[in-house]
N, CA, C and O atoms as a MOPAC input file, in Angstrom:
PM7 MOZYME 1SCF
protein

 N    234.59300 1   -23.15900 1   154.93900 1
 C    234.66500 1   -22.36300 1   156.14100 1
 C    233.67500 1   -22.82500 1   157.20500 1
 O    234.12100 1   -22.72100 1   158.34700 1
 N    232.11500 1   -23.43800 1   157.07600 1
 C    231.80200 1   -24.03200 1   158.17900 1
 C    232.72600 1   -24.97000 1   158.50600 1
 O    233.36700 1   -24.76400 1   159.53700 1
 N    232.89500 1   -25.71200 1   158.03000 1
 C    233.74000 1   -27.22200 1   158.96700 1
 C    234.28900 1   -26.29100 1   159.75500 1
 O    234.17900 1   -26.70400 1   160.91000 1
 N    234.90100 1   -25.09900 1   159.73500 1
 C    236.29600 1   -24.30600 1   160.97800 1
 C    235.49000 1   -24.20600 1   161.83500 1
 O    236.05000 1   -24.40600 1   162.91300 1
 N    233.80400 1   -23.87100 1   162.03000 1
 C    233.15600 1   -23.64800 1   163.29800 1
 C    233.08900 1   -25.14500 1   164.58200 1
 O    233.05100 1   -25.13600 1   165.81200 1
 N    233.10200 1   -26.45200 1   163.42700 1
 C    233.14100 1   -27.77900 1   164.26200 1
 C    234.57900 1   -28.02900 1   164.71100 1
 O    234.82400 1   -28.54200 1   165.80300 1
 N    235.37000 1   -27.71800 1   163.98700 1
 C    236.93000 1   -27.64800 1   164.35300 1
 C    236.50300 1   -26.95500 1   165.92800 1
 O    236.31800 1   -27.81100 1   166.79400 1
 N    236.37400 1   -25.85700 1   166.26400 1
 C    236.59100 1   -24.29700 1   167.01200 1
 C    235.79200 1   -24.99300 1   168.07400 1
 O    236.24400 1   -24.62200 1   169.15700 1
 N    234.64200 1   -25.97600 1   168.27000 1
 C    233.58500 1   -26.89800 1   169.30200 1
 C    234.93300 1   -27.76400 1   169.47400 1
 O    235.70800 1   -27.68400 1   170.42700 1
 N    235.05900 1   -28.67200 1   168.26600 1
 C    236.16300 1   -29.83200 1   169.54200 1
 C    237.10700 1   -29.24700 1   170.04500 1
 O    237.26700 1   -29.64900 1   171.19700 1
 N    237.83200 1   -28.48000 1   169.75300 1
 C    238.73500 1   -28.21600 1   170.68700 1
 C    238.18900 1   -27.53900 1   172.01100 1
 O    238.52800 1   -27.75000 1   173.17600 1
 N    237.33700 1   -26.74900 1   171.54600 1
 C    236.87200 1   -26.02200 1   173.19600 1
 C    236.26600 1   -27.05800 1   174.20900 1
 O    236.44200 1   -27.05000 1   175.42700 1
 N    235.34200 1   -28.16400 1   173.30400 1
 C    234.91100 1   -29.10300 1   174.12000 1
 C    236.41100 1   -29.61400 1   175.04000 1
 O    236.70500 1   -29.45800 1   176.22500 1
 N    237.29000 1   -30.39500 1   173.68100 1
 C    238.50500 1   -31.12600 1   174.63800 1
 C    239.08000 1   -30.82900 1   175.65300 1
 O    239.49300 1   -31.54900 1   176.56200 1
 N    239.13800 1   -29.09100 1   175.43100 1
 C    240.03400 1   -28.37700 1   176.58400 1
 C    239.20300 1   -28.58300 1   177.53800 1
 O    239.56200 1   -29.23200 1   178.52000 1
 N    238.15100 1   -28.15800 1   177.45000 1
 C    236.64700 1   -28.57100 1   178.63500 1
 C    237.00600 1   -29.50200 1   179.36400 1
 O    237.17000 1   -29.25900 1   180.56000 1
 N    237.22400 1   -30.78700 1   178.87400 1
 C    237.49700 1   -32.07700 1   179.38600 1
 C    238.18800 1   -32.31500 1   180.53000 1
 O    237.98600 1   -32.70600 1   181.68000 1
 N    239.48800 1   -31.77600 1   179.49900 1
 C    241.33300 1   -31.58900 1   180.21000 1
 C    241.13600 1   -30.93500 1   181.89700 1
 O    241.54300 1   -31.26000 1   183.01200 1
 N    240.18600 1   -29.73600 1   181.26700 1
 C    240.06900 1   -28.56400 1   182.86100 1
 C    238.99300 1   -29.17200 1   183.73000 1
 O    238.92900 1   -28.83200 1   184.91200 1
 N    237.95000 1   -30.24700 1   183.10900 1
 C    237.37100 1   -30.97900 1   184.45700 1
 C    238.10400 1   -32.16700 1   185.06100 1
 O    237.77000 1   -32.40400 1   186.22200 1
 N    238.94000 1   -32.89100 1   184.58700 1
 C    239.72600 1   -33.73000 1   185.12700 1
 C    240.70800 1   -33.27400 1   186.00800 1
 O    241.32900 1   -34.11000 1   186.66500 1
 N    241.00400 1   -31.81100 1   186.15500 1
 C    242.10900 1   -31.45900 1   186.47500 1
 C    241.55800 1   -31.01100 1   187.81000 1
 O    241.97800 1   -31.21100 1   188.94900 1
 N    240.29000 1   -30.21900 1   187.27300 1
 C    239.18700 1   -29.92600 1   188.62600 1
 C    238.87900 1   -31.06700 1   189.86700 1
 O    238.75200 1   -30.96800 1   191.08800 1
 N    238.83400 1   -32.09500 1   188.98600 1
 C    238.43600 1   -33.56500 1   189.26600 1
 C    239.43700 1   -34.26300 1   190.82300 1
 O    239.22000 1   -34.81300 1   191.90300 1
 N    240.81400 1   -33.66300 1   189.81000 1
 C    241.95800 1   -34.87800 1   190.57300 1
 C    242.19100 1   -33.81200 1   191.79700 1
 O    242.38800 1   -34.27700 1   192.91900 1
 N    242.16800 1   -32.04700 1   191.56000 1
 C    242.19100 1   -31.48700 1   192.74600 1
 C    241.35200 1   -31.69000 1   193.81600 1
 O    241.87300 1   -31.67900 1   194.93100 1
 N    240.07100 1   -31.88700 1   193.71700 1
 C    239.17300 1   -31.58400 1   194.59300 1
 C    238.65800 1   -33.16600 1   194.99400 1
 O    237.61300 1   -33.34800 1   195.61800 1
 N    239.64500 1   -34.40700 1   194.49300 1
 C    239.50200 1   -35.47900 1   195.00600 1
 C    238.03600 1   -35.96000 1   194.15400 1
 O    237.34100 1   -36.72500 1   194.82300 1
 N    237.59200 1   -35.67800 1   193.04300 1
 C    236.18400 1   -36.28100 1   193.18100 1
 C    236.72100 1   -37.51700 1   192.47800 1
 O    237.09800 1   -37.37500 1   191.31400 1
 N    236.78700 1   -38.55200 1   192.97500 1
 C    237.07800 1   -40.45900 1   192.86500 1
 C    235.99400 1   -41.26700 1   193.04500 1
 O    234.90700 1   -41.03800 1   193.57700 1
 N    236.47800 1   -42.32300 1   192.48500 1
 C    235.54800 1   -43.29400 1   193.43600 1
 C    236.65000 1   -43.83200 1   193.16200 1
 O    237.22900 1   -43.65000 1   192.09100 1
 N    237.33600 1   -45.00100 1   194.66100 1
 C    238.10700 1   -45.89800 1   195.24700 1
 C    237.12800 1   -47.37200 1   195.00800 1
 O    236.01200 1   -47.72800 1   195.38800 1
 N    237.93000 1   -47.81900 1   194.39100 1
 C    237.01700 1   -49.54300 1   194.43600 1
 C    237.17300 1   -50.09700 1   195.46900 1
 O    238.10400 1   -50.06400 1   196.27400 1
 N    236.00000 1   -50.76200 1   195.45400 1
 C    235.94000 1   -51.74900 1   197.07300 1
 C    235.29500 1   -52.84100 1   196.21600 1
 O    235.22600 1   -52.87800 1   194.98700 1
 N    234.76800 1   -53.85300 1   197.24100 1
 C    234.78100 1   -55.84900 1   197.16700 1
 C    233.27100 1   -55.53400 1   195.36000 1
 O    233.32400 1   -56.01800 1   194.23000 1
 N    232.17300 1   -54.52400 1   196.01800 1
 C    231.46900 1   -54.32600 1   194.80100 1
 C    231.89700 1   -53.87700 1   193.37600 1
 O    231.56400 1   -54.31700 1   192.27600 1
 N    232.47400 1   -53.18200 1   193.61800 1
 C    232.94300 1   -51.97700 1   192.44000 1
 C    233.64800 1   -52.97200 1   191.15300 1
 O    234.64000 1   -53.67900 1   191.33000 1
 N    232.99800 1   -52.86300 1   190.01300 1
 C    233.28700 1   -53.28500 1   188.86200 1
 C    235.02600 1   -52.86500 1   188.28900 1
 O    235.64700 1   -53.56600 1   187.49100 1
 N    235.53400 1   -51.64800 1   188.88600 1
 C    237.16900 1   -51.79600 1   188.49100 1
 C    237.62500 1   -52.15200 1   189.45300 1
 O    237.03400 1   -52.43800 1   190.49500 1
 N    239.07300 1   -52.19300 1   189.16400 1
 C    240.55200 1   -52.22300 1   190.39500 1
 C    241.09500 1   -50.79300 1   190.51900 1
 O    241.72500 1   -50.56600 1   191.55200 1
 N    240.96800 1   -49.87900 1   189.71600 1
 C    241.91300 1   -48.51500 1   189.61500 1
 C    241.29400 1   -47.62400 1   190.14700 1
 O    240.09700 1   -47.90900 1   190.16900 1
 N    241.59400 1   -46.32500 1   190.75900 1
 C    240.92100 1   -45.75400 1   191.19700 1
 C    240.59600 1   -44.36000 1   190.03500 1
 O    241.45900 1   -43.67100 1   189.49100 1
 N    239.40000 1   -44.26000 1   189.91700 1
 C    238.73200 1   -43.25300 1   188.22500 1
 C    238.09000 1   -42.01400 1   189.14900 1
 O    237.47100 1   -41.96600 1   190.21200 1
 N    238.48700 1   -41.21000 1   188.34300 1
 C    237.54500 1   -39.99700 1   188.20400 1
 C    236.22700 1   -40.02500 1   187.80200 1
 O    235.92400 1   -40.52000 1   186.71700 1
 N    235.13700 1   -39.39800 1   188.79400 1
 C    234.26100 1   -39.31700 1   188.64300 1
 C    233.80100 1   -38.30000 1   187.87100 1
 O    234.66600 1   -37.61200 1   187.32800 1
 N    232.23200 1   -37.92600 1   187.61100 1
 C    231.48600 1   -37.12400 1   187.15600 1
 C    231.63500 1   -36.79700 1   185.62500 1
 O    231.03600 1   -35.86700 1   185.08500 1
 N    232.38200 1   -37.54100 1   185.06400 1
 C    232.67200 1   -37.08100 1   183.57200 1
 C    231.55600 1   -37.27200 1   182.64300 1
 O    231.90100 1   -37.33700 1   181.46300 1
 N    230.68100 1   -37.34500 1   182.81100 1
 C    229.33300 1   -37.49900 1   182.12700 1
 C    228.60800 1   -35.84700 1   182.46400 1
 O    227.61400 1   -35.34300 1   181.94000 1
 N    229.47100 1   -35.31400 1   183.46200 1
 C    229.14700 1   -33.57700 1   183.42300 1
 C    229.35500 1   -33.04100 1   181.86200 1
 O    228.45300 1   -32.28500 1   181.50100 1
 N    230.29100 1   -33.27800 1   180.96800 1
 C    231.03400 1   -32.64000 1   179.95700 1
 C    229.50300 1   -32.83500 1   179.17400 1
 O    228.82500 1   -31.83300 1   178.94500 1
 N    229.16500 1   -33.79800 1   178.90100 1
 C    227.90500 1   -33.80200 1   178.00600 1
 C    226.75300 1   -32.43600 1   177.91100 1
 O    226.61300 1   -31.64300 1   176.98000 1
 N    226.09600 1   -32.49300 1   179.07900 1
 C    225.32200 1   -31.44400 1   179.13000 1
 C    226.03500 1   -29.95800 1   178.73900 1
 O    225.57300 1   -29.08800 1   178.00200 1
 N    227.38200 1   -29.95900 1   179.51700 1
 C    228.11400 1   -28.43100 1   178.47800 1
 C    228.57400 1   -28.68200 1   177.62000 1
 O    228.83100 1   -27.68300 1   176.94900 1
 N    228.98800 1   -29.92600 1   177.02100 1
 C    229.04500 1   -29.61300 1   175.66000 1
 C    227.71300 1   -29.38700 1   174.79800 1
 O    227.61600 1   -28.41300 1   174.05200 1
 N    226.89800 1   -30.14200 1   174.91000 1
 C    225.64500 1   -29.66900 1   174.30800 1
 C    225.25600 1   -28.05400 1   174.68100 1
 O    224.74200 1   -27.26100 1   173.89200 1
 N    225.56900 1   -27.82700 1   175.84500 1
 C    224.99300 1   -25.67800 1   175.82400 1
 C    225.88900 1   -25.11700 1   174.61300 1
 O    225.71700 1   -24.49500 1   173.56500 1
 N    227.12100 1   -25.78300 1   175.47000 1
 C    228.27100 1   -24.73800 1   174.17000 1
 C    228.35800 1   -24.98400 1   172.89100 1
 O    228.70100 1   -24.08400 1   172.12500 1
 N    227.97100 1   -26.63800 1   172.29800 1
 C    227.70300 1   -26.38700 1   171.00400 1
 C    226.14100 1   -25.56200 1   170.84900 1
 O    226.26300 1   -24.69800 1   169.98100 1
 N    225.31500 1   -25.57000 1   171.18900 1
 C    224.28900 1   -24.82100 1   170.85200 1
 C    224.64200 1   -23.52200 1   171.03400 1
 O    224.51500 1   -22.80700 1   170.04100 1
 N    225.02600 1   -23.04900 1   171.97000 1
 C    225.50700 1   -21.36500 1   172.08200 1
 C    226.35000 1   -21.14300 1   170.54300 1
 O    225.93800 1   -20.19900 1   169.86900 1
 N    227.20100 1   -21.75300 1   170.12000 1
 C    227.96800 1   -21.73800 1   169.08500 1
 C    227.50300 1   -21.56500 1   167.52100 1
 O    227.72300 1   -20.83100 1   166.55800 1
 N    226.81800 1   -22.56800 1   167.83700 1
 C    225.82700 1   -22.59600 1   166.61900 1
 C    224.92300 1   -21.46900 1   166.10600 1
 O    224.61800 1   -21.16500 1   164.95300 1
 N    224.58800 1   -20.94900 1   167.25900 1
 C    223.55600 1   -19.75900 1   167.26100 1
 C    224.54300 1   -18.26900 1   167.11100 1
 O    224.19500 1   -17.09800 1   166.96000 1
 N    225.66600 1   -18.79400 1   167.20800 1
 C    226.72100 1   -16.98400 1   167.22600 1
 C    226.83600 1   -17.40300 1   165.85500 1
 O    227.23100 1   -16.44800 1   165.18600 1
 N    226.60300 1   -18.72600 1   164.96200 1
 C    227.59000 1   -18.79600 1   164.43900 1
 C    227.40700 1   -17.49800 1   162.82300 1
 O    228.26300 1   -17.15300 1   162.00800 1
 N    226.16300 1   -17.16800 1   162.92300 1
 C    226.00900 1   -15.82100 1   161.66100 1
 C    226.46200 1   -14.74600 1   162.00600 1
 O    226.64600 1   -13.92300 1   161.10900 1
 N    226.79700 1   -14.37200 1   163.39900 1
 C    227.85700 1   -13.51400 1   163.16500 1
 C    229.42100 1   -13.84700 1   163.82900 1
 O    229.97200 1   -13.17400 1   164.70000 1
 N    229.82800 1   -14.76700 1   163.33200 1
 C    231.14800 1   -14.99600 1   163.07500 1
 C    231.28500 1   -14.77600 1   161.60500 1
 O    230.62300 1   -15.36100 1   160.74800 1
 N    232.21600 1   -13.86800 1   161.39100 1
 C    233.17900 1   -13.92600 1   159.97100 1
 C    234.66000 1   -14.45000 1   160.36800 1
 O    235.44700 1   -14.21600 1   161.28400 1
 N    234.64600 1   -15.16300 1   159.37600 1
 C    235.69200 1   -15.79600 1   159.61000 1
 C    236.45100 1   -15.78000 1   157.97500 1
 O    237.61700 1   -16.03300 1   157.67200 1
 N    235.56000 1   -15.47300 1   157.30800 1
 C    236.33700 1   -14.47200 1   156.04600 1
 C    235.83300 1   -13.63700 1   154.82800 1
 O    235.70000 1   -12.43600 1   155.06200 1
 N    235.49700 1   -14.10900 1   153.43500 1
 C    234.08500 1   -13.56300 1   152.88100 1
 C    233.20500 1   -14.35900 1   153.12600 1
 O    233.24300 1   -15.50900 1   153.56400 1
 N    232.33700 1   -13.66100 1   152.80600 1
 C    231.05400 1   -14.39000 1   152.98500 1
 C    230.65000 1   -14.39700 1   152.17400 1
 O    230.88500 1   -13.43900 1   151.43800 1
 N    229.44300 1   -15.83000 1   151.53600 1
 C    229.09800 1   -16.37900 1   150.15100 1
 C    227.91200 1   -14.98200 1   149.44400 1
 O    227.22600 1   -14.91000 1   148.42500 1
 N    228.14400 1   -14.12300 1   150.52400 1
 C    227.11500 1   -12.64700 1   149.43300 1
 C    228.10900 1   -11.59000 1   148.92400 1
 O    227.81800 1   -10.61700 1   148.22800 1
 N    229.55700 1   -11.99500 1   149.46400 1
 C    230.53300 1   -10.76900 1   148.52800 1
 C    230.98200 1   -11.59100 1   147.20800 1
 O    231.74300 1   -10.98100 1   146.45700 1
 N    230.54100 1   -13.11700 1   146.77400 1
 C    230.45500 1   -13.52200 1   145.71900 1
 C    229.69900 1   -13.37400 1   144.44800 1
 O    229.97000 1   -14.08600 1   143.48100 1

């Protein structure tokens, strides 16, 4: 039953991801390559944001995680 709490982080992280890219492509945040710029395609920026919330939200997580039941617990054994 822990492993289900790291399960319950990636996905919230991934969705995280999904909803800043989406944030991303609305609100234009790009960078367009020019003669410097190491690609040809034009990328979404700021995705190195996800790090720092994923690190709050796994720590927030971690810290709920004694009171999550998620079924018995190893003292009704």
């Amino acid at each position: 039953m822990n492993d289900f709490i790291y399960l319950v982080i990636f996905i919230l992280l991934f969705l995280a991801e999904l909803i800043y890219f989406k944030i991303a492509d609305k609100y234009n945040i790009i960078d367009k390559p020019n003669h410097r710029s190491a690609h040809t395609q034009i990328t979404l920026r700021g995705g190195g944001i996800i790090f720092p919330i994923a690190f709050i939200l796994f720590a927030f997580l971690i810290s709920m995680k004694q009171y999550i039941v998620i079924g018995p617990s190893e003292r009704d054994f």
